[in-house]
N, C-alpha and C positions, 0 to 999 in steps of 0.2 A: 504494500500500500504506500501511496506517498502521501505526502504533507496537509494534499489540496483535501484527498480522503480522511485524514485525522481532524483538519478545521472543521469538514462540514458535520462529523458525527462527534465532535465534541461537544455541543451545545446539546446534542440527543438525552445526554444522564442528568438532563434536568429538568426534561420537560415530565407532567403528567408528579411532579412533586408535589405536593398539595399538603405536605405534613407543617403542622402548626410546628415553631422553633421558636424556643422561650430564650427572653431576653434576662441580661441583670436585672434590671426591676422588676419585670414579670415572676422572677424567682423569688426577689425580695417583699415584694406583696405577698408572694405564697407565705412564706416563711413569717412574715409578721400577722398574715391571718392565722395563719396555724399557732404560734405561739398567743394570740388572743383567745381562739376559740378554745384552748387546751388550759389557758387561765380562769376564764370566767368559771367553768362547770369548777374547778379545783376551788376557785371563792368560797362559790356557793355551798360546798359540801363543809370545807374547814367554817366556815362564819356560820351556818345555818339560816339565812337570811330567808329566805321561805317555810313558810309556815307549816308543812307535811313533807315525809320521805316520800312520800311518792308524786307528789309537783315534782321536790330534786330532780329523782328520778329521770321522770320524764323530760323536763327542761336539759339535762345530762342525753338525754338518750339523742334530740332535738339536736346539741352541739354537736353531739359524734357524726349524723347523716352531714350537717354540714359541712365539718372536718372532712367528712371522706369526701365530698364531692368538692372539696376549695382542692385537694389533693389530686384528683382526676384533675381538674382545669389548669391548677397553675402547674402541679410536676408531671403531668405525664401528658399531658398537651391535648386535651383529649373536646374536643367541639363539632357540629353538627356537619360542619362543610368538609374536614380530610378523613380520605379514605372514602369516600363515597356515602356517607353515614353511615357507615361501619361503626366509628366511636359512639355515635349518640345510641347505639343498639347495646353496646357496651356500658356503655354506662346504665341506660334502662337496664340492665339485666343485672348491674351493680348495686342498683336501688332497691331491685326486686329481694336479690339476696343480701342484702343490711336488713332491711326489714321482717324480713324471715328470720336471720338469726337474732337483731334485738328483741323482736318480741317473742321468740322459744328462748332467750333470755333471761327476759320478764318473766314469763311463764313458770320456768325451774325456778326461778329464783322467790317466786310469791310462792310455790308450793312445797318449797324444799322442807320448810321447817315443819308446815303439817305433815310431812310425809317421813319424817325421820324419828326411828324410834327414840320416845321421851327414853332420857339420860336416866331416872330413876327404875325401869324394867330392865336396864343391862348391869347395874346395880346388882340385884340381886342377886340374876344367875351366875352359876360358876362354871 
């Protein structure tokens, strides 16, 4: 091949690119949303500043969806236009399973103590 062949297929490995490329600040936005969203729920549980565990709770579970999806946008680049909406299918399918495992969760975690034998029946047996 010569030269004139290598000019005109050089420019070829970039077309049809459409992946989202994060910048310094795009990173530094991440980063200081995720140290925000990772402060407020830790506030709240050290201060007790609402009124029931399970507002916490739920306000805590509210932080996490957003965490992960500030996560998806700013570090892994992920928006409706690259790859063909491939990413946005991803991430719908991200959402689907957050939501499935915080609230099987919630679920153990509200049932665990009725369900565990009371401390006073293992007592006695030997």
């Amino acid at each position: 091949m010569n030269t004139d062949t290598h000019a005109v297929h050089a420019d070829d490995h970039h077309h049809g690119d459409s992946h989202a490329h994060g910048t310094f600040s795009t990173y530094m936005l991440g980063f200081v949303l995720s140290v925000v969203l990772t402060a407020i729920p830790f506030w709240l549980v050290m201060s007790g500043a609402l009124p029931s565990k399970q507002i916490t709770a739920l306000v805590i579970m509210a932080f996490a969806v957003v965490q992960i999806v500030v996560h998806m946008i700013y570090f892994l680049h992920m928006n409706t236009t690259s790859e063909n909406g491939w990413s946005m299918m991803a991430l719908i399918f991200t959402i689907v399973m957050v939501v499935i495992a915080l609230s099987g969760s919630l679920w153990v975690m509200n049932h665990l103590n009725s369900n565990m034998m009371p401390i006073h029946q293992m007592t006695g047996m030997k």
